[in-house]
Backbone as a printed PyTorch tensor [residue, N CA C, xyz], in Angstrom:
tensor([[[  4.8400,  -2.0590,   2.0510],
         [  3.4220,  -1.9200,   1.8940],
         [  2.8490,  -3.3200,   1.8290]],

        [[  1.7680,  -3.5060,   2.4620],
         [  1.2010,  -5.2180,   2.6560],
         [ -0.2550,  -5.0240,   2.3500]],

        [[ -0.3840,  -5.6600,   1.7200],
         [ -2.0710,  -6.0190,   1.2150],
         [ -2.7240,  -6.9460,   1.7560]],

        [[ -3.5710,  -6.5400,   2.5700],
         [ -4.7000,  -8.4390,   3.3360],
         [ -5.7530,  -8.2470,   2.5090]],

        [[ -6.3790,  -9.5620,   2.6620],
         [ -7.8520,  -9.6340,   2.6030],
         [ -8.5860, -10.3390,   3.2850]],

        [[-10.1530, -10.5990,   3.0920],
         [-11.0430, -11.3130,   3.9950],
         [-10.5420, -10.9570,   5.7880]],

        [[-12.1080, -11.4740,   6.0710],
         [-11.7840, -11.2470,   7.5910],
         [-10.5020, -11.9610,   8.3460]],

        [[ -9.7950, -12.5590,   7.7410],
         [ -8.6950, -13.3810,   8.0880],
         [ -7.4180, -12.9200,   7.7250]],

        [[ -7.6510, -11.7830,   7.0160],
         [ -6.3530, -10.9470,   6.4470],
         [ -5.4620, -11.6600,   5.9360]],

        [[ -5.4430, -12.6670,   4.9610],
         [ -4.5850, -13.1260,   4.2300],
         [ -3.7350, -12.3460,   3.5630]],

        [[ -2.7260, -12.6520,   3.2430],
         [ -1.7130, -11.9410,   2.7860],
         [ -2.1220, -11.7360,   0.5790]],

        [[ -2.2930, -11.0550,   0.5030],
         [ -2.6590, -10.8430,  -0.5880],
         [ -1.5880, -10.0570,  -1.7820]],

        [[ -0.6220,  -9.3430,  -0.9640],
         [  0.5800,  -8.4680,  -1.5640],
         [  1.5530,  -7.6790,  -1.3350]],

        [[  2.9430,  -7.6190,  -1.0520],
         [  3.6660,  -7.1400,  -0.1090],
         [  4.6550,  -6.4770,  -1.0870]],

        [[  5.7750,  -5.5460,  -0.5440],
         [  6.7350,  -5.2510,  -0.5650],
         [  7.2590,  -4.6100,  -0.0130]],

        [[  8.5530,  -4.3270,  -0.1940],
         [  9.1760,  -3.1230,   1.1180],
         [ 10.7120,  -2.8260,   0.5140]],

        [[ 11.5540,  -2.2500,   1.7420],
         [ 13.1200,  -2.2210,   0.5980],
         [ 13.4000,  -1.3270,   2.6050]],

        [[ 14.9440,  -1.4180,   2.4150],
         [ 15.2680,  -0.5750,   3.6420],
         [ 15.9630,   0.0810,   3.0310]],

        [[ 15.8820,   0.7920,   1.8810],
         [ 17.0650,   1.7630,   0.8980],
         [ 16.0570,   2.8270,   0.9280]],

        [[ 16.5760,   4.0180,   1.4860],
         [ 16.2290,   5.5150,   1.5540],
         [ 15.9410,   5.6720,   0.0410]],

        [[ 14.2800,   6.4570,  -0.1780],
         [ 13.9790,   7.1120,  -1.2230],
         [ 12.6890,   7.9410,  -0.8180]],

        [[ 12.0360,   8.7370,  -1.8290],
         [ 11.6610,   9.6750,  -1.4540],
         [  9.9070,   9.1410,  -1.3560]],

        [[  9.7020,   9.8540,   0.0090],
         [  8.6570,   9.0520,   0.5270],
         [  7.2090,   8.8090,  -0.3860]],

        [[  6.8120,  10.4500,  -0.8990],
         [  5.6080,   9.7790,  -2.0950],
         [  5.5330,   8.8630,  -2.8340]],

        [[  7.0020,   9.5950,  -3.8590],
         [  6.8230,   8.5090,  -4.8160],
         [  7.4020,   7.4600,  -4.5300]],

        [[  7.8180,   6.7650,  -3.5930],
         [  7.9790,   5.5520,  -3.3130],
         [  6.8830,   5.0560,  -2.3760]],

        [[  5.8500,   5.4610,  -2.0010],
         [  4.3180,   4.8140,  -1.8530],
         [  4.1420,   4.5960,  -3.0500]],

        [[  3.5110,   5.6810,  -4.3000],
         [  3.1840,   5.9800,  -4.9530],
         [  3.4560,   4.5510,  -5.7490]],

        [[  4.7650,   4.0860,  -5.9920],
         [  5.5750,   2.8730,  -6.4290],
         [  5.2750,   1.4300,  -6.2680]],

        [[  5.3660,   2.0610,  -4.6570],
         [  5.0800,   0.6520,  -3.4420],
         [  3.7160,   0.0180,  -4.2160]],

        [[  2.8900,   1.0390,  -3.8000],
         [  0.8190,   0.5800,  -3.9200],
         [  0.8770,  -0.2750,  -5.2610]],

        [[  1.3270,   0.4400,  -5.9680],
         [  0.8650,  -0.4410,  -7.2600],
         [  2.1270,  -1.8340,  -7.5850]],

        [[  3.2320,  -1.8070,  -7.4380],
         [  3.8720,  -2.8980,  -7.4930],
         [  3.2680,  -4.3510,  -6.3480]],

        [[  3.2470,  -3.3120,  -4.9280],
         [  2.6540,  -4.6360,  -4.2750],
         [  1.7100,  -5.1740,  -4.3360]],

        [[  0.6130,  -4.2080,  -5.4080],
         [ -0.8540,  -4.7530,  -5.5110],
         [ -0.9530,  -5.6450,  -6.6430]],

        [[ -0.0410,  -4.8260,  -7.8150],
         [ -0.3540,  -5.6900,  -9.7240],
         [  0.6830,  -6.5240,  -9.8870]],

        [[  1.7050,  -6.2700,  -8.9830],
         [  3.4380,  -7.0160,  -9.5880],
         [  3.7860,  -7.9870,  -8.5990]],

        [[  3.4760,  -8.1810,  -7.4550],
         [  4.1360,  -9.6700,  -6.5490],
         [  3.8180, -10.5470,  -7.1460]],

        [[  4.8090, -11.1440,  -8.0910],
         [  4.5480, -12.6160,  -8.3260],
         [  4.2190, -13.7170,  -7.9510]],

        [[  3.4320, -13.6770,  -6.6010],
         [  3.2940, -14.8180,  -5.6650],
         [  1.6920, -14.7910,  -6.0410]],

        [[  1.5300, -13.4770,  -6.3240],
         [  0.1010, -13.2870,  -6.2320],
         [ -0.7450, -13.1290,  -7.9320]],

        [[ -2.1070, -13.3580,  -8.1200],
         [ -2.6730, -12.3610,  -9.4340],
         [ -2.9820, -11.0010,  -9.2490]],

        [[ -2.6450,  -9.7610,  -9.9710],
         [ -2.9270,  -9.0400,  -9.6250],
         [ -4.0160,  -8.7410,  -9.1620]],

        [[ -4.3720,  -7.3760,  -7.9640],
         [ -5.8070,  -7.5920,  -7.5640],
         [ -6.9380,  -6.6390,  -8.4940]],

        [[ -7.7730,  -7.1070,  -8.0710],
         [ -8.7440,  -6.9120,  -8.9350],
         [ -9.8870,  -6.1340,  -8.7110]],

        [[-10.2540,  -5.2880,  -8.8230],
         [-11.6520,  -4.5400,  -8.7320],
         [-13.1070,  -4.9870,  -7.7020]],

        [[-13.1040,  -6.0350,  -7.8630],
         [-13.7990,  -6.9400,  -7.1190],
         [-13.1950,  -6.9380,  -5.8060]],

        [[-12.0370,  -7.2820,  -5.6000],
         [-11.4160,  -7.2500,  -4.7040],
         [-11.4230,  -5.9820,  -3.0870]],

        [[-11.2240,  -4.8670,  -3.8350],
         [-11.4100,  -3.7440,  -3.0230],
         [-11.7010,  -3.6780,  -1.9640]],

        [[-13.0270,  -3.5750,  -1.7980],
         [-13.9630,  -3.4650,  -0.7180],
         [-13.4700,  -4.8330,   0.6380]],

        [[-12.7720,  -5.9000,   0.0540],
         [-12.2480,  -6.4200,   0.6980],
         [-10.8060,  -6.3340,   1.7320]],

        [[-10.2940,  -5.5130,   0.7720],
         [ -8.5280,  -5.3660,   1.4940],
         [ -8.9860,  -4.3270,   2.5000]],

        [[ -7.5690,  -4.8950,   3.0900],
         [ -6.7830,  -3.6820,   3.9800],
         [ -5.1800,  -3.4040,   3.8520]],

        [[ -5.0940,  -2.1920,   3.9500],
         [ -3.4490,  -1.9980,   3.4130],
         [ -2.5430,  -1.2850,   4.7810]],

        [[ -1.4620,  -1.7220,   4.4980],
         [ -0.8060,  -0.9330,   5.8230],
         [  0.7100,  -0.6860,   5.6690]],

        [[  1.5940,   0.1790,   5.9180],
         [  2.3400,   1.0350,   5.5410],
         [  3.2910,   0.8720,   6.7910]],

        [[  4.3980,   0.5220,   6.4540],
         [  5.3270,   0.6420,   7.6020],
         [  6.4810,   1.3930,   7.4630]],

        [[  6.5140,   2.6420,   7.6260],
         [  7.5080,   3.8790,   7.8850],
         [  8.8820,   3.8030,   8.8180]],

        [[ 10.1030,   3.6210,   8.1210],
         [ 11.1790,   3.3740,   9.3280],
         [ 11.6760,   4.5370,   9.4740]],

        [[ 10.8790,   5.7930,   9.7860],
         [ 11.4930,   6.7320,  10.4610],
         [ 10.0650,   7.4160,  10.9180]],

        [[ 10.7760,   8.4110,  11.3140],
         [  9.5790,   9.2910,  12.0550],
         [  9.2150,  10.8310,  11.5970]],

        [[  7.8770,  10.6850,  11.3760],
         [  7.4780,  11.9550,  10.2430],
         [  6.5440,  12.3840,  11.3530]],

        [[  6.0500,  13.9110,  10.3710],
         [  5.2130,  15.2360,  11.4220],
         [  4.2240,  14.3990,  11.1290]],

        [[  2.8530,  15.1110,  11.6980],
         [  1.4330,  14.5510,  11.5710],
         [  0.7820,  15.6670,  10.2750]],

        [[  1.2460,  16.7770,  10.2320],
         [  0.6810,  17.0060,   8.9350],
         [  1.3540,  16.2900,   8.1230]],

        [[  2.6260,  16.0870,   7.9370],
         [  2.3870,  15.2050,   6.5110],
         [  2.2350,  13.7170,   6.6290]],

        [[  2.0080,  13.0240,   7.7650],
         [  1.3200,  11.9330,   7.6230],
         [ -0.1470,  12.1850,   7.1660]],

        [[ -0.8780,  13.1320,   7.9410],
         [ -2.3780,  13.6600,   7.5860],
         [ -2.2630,  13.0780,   5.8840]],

        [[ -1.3560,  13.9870,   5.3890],
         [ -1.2750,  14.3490,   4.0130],
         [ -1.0900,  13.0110,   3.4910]],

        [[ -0.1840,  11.9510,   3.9020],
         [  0.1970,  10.7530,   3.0630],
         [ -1.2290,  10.0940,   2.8020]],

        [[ -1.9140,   9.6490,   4.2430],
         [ -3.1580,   8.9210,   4.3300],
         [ -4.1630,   9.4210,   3.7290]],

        [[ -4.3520,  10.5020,   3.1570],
         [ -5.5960,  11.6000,   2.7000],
         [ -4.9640,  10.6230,   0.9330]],

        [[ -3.9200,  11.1390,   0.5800],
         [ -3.4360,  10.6240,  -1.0350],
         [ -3.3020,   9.5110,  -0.9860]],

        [[ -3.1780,   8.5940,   0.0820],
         [ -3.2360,   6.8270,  -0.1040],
         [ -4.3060,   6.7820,  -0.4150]],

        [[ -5.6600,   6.8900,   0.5390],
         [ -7.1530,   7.0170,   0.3100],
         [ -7.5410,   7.2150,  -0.9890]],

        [[ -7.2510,   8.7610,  -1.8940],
         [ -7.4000,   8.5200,  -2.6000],
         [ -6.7920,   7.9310,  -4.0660]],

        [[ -6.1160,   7.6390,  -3.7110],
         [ -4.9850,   6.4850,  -4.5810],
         [ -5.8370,   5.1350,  -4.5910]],

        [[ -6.2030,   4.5330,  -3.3940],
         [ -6.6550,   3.3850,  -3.6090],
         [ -8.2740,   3.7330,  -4.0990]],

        [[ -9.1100,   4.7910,  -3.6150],
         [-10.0740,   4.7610,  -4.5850],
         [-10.0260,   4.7800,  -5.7910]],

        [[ -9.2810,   5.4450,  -6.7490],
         [ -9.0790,   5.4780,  -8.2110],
         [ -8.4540,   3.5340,  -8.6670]],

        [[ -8.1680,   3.0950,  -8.3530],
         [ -7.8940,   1.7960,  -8.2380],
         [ -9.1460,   1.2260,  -9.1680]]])
């Protein structure tokens, strides 16, 4: 999971793993470790928001309803943020 910001998409927060686990809750995991916990970074901040963009890289291949479904609960995952 990778976090940009500004029109220049700086790198703002990352992580990833190639060890099989179960796909929610390891978004679920991902979002908030790569957003509050990369130590490279301060966690982000409220202010921040309206600025990022986030993006998700899947090493396998899933249906479109439950992608539908992932992106609908990312959405609102990062609104409650």
């Amino acid at each position: 999971m990778t976090w940009k910001i500004g029109r220049d998409l700086r790198l703002r927060g990352c992580i990833g793993t190639f060890s099989e686990m179960n796909l929610h809750s390891g978004l679920k995991e991902y979002a908030l470790t790569s957003a509050l916990k990369d130590t490279r970074f301060d966690p982000i901040s409220r202010e921040e928001l309206p600025k990022l963009t986030v993006s998700v890289s899947i090493l396998q291949v899933c249906q479109y309803t439950f992608y539908h479904s992932f992106v609908t609960n990312l959405l609102s995952f990062i609104r409650a943020l």
